[in-house]
C-alpha positions as CSV (number, residue, x, y, z in Angstrom):
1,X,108.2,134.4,108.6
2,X,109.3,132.7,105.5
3,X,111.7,130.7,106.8
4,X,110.9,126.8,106.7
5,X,113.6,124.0,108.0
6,X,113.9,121.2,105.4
7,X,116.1,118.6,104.8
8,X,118.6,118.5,101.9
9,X,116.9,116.2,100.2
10,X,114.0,118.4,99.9
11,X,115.8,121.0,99.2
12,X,117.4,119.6,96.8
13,X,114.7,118.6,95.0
14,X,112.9,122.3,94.6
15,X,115.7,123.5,92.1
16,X,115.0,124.8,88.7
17,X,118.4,122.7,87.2
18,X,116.3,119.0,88.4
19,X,115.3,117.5,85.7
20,X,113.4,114.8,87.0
21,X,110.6,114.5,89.8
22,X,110.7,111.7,92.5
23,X,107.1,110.3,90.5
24,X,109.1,110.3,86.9
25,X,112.2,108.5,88.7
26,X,109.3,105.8,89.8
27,X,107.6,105.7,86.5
28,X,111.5,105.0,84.9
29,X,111.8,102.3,87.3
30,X,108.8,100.7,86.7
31,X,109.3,100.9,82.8
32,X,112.5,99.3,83.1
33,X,111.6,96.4,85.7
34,X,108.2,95.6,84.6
35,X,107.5,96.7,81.1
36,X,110.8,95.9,79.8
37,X,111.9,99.2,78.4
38,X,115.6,99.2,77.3
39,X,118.3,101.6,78.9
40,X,118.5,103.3,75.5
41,X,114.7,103.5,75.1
42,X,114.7,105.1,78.4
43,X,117.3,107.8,77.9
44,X,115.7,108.8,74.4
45,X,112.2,108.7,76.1
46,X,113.0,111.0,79.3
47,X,116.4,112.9,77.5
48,X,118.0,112.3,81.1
49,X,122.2,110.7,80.3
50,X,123.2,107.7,80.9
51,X,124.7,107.8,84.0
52,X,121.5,109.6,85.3
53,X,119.6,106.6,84.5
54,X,122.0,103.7,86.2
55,X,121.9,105.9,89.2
56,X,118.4,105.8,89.4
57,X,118.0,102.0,88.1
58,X,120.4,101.0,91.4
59,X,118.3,103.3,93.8
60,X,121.0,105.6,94.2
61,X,119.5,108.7,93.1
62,X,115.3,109.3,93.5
63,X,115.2,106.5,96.4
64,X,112.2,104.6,96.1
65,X,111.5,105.1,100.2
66,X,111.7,108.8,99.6
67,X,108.9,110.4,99.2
């Protein structure tokens, strides 16, 4: 069978429109906090918009105790 059960999340993150991977939401995270990229550094860098960005900055999106 090819059926699996997964949860949303998961799901979620196997479609072709995500732009970003859990590891790239880390890596913005950790360019922001610690190597002091700005916002608008970070936007250019990945080409994700700005409200992409906040969300994942405030651990809305890309959780960091998701893996």
């Amino acid at each position: 069978s090819n059926c699996r059960f997964i949860t949303c999340g998961m799901s979620n993150r196997n479609q072709r429109k995500i732009k970003l991977s859990w590891e790239k939401a880390q890596e913005i995270r950790q360019k922001f906090k610690v190597e002091g990229y700005t916002k608008k550094e970070l936007i250019l860098l990945y080409g994700i918009p700005r409200q992409l960005l906040y969300q994942i900055l405030i651990n809305k999106i890309w959780k960091a105790k998701e893996i």
